[in-house]
N, C-alpha and C positions, 0 to 999 in steps of 0.2 A: 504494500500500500504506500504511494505517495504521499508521504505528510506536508510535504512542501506545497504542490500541490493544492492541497486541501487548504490548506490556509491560505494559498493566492486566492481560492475561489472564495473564500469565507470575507479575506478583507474587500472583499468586494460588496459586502453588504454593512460594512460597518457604519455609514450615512444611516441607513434606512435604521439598523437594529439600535446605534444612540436616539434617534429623534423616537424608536418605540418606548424603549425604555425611559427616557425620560417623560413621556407621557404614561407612560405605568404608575412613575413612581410621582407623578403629582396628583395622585386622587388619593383621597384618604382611603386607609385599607385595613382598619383596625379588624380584630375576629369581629365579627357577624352583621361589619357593616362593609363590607368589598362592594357593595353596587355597583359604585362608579370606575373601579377598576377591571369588573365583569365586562362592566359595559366596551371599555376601551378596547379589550382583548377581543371578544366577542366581533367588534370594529375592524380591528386588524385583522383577523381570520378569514373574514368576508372579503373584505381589500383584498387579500394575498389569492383569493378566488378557490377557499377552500367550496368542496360539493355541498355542504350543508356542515351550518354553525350553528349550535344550540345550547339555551341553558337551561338546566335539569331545574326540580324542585328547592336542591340543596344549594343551589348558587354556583354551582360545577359549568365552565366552558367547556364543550363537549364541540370538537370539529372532523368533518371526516373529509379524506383527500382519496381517488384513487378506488380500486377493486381489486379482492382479488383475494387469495388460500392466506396471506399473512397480515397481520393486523399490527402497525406496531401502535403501542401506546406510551403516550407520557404525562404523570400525574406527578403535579406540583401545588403545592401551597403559595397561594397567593393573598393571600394574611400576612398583616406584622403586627410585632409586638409594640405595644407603647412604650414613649419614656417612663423607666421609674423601676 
């Protein structure tokens, strides 16, 4: 595997992936109050022209790309902790 490679193509997105992230990290995102950071991710998903973007009962961004025998998945918290 090219690592080299992989990170030419990577730094190629570093524009798009700071101006995401910094849009993540301006919405408040305390436990059981993430709306506004669902929302944005949710935003972005769509943008990026996944097949279909959804959020579950529990507040969970649920997106799917593609078909086929393998699924990959990635589950991440998107909660922070408060000062203190």
């Amino acid at each position: 595997m090219d690592f080299e490679k992989i990170k030419a193509a990577a730094e190629q997105y570093r524009t798009d992936m700071s101006r995401f992230l910094r849009a993540m990290i301006s919405h408040p995102s305390e436990s059981c109050e993430e709306k506004e950071v669902v929302a944005c991710i949710k935003a972005e998903m769509e943008k990026l022209g996944y097949d279909a973007v959804e959020v579950d009962g529990l507040g969970n961004v649920i997106g799917w790309m593609g078909q086929g025998d393998k699924i990959i998945a990635i589950d991440s918290h998107i909660d922070t902790v408060g000062i203190g």
